[in-house]
C-alpha positions as a Markdown table, in Angstrom:
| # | Residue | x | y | z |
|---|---|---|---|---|
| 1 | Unk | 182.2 | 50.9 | -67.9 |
| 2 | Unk | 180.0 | 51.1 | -64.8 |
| 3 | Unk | 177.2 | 49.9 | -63.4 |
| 4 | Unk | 174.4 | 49.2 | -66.1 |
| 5 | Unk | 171.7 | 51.7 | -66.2 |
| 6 | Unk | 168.3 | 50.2 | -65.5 |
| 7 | Unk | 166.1 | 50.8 | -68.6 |
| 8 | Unk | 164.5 | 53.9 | -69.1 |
| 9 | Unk | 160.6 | 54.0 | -69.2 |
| 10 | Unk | 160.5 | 53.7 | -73.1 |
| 11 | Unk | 162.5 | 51.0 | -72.7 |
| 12 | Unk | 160.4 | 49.0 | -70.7 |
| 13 | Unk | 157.1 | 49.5 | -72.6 |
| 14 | Unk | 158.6 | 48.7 | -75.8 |
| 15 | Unk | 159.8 | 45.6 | -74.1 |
| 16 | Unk | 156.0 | 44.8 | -72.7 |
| 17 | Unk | 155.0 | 45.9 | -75.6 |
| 18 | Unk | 156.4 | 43.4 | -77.6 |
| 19 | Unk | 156.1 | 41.0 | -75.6 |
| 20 | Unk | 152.1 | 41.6 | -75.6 |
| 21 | Unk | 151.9 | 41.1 | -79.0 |
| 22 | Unk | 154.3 | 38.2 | -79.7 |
| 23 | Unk | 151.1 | 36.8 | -77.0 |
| 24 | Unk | 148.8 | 38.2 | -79.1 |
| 25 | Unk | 150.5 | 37.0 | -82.4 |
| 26 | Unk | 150.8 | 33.2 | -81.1 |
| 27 | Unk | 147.1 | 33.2 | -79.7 |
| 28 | Unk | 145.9 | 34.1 | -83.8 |
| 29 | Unk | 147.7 | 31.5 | -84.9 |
| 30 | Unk | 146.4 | 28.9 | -83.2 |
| 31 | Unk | 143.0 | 30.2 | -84.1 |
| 32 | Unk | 144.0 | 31.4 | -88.3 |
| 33 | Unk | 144.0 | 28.9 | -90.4 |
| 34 | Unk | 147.2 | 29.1 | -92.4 |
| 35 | Unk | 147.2 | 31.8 | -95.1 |
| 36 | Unk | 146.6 | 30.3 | -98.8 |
| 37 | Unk | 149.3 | 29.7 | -101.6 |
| 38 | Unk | 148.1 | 33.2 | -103.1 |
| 39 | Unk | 148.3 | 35.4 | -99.9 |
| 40 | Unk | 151.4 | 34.1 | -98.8 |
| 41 | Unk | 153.2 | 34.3 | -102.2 |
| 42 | Unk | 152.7 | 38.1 | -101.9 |
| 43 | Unk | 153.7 | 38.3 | -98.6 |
| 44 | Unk | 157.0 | 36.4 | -99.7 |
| 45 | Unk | 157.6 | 38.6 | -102.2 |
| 46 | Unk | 156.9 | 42.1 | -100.1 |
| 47 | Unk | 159.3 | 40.2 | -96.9 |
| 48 | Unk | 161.7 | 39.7 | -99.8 |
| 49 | Unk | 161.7 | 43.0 | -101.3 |
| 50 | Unk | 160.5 | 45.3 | -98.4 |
| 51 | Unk | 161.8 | 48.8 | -99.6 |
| 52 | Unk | 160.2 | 48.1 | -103.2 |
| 53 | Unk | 156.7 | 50.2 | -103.6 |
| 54 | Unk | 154.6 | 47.6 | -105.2 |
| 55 | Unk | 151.2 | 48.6 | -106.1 |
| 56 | Unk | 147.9 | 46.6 | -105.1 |
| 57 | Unk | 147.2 | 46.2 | -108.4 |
| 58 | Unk | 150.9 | 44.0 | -109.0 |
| 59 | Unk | 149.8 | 42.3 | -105.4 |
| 60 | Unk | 146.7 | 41.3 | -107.1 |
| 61 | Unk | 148.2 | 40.4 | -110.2 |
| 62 | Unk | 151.0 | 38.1 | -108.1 |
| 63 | Unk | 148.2 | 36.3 | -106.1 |
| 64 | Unk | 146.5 | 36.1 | -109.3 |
| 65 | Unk | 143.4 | 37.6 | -108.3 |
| 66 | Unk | 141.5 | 41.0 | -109.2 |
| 67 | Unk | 142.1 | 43.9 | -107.2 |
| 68 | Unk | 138.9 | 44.0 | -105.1 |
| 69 | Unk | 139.1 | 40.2 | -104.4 |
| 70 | Unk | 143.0 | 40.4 | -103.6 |
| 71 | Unk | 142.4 | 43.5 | -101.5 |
| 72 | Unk | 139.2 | 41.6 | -99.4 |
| 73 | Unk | 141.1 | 38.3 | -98.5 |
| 74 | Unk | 144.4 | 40.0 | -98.1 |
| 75 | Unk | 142.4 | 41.6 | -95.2 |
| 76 | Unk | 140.3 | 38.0 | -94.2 |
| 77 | Unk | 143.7 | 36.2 | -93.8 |
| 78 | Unk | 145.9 | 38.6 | -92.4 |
| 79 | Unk | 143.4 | 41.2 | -90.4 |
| 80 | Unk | 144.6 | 44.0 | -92.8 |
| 81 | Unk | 144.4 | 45.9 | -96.0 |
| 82 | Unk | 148.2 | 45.2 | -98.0 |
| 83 | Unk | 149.1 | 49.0 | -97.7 |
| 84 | Unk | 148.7 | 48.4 | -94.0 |
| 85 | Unk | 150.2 | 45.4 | -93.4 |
| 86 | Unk | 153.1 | 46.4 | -95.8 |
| 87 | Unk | 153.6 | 49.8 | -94.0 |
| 88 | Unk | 153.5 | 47.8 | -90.2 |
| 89 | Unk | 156.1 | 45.5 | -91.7 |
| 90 | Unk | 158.5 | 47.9 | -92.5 |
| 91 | Unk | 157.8 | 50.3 | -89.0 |
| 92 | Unk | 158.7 | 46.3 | -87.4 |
| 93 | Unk | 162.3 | 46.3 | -89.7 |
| 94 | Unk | 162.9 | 49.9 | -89.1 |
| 95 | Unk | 162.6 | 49.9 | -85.5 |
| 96 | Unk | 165.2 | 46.5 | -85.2 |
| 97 | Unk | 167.2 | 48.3 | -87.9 |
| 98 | Unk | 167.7 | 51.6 | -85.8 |
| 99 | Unk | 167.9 | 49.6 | -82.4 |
| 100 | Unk | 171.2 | 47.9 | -83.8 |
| 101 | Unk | 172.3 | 51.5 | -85.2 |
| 102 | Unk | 171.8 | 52.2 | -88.6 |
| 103 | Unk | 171.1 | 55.5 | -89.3 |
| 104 | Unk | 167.5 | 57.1 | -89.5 |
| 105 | Unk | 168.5 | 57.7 | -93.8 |
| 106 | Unk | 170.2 | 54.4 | -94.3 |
| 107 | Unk | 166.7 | 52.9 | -93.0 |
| 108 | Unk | 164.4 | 55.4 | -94.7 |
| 109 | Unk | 165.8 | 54.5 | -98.2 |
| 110 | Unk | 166.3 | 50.3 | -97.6 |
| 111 | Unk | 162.6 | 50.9 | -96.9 |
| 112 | Unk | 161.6 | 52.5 | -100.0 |
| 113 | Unk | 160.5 | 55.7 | -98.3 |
| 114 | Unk | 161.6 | 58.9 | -100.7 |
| 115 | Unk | 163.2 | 61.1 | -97.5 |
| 116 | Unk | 164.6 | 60.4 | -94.5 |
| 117 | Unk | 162.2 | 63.4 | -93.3 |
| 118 | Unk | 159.4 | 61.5 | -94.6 |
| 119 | Unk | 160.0 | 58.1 | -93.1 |
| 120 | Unk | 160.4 | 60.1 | -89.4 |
| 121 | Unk | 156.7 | 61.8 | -90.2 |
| 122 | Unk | 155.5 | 58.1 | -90.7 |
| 123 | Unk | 157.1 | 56.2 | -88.0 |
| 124 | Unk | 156.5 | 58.9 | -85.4 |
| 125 | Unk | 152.9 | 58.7 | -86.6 |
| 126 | Unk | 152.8 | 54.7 | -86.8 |
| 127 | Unk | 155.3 | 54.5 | -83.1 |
| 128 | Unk | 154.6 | 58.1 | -81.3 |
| 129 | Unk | 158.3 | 58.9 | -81.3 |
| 130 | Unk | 160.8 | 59.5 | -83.4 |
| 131 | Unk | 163.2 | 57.3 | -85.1 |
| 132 | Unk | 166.4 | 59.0 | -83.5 |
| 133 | Unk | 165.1 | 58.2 | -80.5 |
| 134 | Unk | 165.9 | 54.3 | -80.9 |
| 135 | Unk | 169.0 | 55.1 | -82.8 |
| 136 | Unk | 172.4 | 53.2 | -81.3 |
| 137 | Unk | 175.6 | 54.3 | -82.1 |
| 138 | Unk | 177.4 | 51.5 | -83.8 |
């Protein structure tokens, strides 16, 4: 082993990048108010089960509230619609997944997504690079 490389450019805004929006994250909580029982119990469930497809409609029905009032305080309380919020959640677990060197397939289907080809279409259009490119051999 030599010398450590110093971090690439990447590197360095994913790092500033993060670090922005853990900054970001802790300003909106001190101004949110906590989400309600019914928002939270479906974010609980989708956290638990992140690679299951569950449609708005079973959101709803898990907050107990119709679709088009689920959908509207889903995106009051959280700043998104479910679909976006669920698909950020799992770009977040994919990129700490492929950092610590699963592969790009492993982390496509733990994810729910139906190809490997199709979760590298979604996270280079949610991230602006592709998944191999965070990849670490184990």
């Amino acid at each position: 082993h030599g010398p450590a490389k110093p971090p690439t450019s990447y590197a360095l805004r994913l790092r500033l990048t993060d670090f922005l929006l853990e900054v970001v994250a802790a300003e909106q909580k001190h101004r949110q108010p906590a989400l309600s029982p019914a928002i939270q119990r479906v974010i609980s469930h989708l956290e638990a089960h992140p690679g299951a497809n569950v449609p708005v409609g079973q959101m709803a029905r898990l907050a107990g509230l119709s679709v088009p009032r689920f959908h509207a305080r889903f995106k009051i309380e959280t700043g998104f619609p479910p679909k976006q919020w669920l698909m950020e959640q799992r770009m977040k677990l994919a990129e700490a997944r492929l950092i610590q060197g699963q592969s790009v397939t492993r982390v496509a289907l733990d994810l729910g997504f139906p190809s490997s080809q199709h979760f590298a279409t979604m996270f280079r259009n949610y991230r602006g690079i592709a998944p191999s490119s965070l990849r670490r051999p184990l």
